[in-house]
PDB file of N, CA, C and O in Angstrom:
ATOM      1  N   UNK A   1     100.756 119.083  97.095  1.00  0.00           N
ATOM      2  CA  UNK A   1      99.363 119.054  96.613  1.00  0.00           C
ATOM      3  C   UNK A   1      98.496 118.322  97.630  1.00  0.00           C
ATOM      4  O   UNK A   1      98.735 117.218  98.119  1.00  0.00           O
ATOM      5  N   UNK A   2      97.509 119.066  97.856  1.00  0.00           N
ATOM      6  CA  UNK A   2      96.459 118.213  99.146  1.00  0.00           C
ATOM      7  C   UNK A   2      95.429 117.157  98.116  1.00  0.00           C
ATOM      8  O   UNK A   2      94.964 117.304  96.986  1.00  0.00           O
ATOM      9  N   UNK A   3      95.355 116.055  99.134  1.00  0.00           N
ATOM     10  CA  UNK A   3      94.069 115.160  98.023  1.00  0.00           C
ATOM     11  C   UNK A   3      93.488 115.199  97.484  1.00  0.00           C
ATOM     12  O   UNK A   3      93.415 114.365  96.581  1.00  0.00           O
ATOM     13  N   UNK A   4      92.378 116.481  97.652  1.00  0.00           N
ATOM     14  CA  UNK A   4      91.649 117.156  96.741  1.00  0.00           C
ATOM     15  C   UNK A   4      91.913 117.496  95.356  1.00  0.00           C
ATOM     16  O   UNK A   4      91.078 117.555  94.453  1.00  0.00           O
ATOM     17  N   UNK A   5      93.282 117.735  95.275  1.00  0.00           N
ATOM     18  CA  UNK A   5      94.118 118.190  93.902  1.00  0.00           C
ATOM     19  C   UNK A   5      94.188 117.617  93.327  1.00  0.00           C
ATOM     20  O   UNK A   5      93.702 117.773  92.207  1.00  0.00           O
ATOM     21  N   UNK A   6      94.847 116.541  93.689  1.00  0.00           N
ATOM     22  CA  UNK A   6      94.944 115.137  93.201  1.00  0.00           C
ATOM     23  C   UNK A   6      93.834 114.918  92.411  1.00  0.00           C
ATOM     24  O   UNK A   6      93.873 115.251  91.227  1.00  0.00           O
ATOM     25  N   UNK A   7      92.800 114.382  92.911  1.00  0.00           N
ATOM     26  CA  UNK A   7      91.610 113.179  92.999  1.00  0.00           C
ATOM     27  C   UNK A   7      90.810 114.413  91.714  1.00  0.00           C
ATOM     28  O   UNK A   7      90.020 113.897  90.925  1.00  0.00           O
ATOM     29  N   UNK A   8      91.096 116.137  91.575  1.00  0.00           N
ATOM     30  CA  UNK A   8      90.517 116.822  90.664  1.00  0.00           C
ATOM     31  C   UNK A   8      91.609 116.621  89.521  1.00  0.00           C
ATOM     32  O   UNK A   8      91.145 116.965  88.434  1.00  0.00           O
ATOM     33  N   UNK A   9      92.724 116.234  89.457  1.00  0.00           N
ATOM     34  CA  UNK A   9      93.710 115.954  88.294  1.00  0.00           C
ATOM     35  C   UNK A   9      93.437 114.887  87.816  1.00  0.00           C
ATOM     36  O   UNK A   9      93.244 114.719  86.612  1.00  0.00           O
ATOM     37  N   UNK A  10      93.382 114.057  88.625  1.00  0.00           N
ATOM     38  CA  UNK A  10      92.921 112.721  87.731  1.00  0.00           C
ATOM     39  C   UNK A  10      91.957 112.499  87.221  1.00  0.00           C
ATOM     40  O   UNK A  10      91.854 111.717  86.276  1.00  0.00           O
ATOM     41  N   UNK A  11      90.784 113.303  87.863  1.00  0.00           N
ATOM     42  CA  UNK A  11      89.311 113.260  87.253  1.00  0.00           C
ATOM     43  C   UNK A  11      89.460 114.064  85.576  1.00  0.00           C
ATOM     44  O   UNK A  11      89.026 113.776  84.460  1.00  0.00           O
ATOM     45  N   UNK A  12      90.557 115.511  86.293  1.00  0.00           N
ATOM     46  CA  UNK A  12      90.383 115.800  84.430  1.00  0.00           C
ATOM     47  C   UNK A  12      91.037 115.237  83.413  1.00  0.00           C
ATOM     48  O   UNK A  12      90.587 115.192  82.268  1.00  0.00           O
ATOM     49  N   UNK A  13      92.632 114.566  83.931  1.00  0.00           N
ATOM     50  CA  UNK A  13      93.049 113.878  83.049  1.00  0.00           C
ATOM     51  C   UNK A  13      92.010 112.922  81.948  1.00  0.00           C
ATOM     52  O   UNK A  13      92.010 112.787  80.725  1.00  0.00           O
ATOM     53  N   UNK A  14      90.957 112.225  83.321  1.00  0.00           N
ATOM     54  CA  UNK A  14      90.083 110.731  82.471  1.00  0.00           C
ATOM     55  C   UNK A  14      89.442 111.414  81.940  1.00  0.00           C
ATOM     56  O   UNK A  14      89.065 110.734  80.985  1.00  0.00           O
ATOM     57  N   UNK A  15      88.962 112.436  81.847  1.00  0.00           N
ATOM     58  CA  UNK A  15      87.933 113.376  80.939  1.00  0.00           C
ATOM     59  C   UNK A  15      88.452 113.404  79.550  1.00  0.00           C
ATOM     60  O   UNK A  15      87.857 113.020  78.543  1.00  0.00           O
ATOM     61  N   UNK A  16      89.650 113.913  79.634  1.00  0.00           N
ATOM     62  CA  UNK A  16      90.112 114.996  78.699  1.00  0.00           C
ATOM     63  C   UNK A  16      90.478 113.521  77.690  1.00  0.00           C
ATOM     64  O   UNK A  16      90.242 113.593  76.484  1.00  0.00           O
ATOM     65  N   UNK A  17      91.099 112.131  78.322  1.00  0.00           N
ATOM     66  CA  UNK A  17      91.649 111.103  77.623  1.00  0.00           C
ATOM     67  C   UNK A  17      90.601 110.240  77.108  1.00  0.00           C
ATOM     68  O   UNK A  17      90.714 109.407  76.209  1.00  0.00           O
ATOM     69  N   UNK A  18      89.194 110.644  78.026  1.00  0.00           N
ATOM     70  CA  UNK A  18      87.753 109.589  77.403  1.00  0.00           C
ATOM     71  C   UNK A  18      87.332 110.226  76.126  1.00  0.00           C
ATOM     72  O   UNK A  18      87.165 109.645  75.054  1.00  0.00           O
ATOM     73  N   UNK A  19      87.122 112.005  76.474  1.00  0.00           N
ATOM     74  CA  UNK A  19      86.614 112.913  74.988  1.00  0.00           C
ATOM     75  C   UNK A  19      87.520 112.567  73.746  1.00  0.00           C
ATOM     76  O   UNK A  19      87.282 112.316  72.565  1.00  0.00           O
ATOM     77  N   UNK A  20      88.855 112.676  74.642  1.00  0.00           N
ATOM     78  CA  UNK A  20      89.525 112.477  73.124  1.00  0.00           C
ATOM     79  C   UNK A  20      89.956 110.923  72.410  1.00  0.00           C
ATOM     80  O   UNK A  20      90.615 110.796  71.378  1.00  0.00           O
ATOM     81  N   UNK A  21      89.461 109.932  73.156  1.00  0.00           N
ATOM     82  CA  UNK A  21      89.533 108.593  72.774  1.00  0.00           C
ATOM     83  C   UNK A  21      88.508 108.530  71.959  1.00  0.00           C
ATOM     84  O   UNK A  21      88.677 108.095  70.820  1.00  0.00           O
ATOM     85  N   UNK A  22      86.889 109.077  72.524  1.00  0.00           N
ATOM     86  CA  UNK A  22      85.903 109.152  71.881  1.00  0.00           C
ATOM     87  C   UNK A  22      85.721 109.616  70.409  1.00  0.00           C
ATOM     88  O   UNK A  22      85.248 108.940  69.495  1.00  0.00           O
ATOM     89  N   UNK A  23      86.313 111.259  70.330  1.00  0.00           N
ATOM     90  CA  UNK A  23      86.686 111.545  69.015  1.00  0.00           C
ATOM     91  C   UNK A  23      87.266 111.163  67.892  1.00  0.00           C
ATOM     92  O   UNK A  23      86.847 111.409  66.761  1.00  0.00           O
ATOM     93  N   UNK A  24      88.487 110.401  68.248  1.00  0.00           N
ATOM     94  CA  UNK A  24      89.480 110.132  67.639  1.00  0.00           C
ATOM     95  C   UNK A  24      88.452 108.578  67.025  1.00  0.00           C
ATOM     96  O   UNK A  24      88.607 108.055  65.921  1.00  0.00           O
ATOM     97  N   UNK A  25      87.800 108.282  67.724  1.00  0.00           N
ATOM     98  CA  UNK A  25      86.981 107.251  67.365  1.00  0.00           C
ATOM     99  C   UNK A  25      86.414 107.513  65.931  1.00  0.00           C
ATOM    100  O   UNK A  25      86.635 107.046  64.813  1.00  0.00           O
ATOM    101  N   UNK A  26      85.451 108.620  66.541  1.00  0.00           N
ATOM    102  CA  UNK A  26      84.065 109.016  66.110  1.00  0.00           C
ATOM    103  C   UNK A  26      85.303 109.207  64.488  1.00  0.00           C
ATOM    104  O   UNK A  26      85.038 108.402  63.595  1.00  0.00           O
ATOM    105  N   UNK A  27      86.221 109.952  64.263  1.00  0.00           N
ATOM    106  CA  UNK A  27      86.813 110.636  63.600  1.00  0.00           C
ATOM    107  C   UNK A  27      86.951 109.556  62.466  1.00  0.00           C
ATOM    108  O   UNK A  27      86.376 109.506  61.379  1.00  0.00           O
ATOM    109  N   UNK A  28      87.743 108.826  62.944  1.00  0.00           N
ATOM    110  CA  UNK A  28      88.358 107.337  62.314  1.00  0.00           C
ATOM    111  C   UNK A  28      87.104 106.714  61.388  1.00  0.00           C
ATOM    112  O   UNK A  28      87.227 106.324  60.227  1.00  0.00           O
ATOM    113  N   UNK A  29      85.803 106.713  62.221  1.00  0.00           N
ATOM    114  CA  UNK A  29      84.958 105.710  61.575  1.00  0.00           C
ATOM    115  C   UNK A  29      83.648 106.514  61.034  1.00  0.00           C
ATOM    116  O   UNK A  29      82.755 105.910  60.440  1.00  0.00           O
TER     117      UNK A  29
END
């Protein structure tokens, strides 16, 4: 994988783990 790949995996990982931290929030309360 070239850096680029990388540095776009991790960006969507924090996405995908902020939306769904957020929800799970929003959900809860």
């Amino acid at each position: 994988m070239s850096a680029g790949e990388i540095i776009a995996l991790v960006v969507a990982i924090m996405a995908i783990v902020g939306l769904g931290g957020t929800w799970v929030r929003n959900g809860k309360s």
